[in-house]
C-alpha positions in Angstrom: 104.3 94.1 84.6 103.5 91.0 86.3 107.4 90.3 86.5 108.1 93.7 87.9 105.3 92.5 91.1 106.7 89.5 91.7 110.4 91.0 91.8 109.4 93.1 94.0 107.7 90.7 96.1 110.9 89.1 96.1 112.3 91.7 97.8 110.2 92.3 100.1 110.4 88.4 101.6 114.7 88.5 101.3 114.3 92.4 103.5 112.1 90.5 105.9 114.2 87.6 106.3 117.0 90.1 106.8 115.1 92.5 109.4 114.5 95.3 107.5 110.7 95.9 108.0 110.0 99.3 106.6 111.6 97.9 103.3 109.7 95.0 103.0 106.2 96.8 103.9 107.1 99.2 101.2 108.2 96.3 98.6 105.1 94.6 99.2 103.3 97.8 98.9 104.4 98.4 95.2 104.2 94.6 94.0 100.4 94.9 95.3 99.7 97.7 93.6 102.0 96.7 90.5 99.7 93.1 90.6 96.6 95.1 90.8 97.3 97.1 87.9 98.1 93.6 85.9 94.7 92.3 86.7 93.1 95.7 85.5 94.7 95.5 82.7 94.2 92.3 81.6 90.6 92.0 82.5 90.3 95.3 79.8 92.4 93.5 77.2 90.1 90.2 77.5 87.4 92.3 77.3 88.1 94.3 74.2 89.4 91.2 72.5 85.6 89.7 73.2 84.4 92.6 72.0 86.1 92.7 68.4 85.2 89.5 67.7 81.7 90.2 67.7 
């Protein structure tokens, strides 16, 4: 998931570079939310594994 934000961060910098703004905005958008979502996730995982070891 974490490759998926930073592709599409990728995109959004190479749409900027090249003009197209509404692009970009909406590729950084999705790689926020897609980063975001990564954290979430492995914040739970670290969690849980804590909590079975106990």
């Amino acid at each position: 998931m974490l490759y998926y934000a930073v592709v599409f961060f990728v995109v959004a910098l190479v749409a900027a570079l090249f003009g197209f703004t509404g692009i970009a905005a909406g590729a950084v958008e999705i790689a926020k939310i897609l980063f975001f979502v990564f954290i979430l996730l492995f914040i739970g995982s670290l969690v849980m594994g804590l909590m079975r070891r106990k």
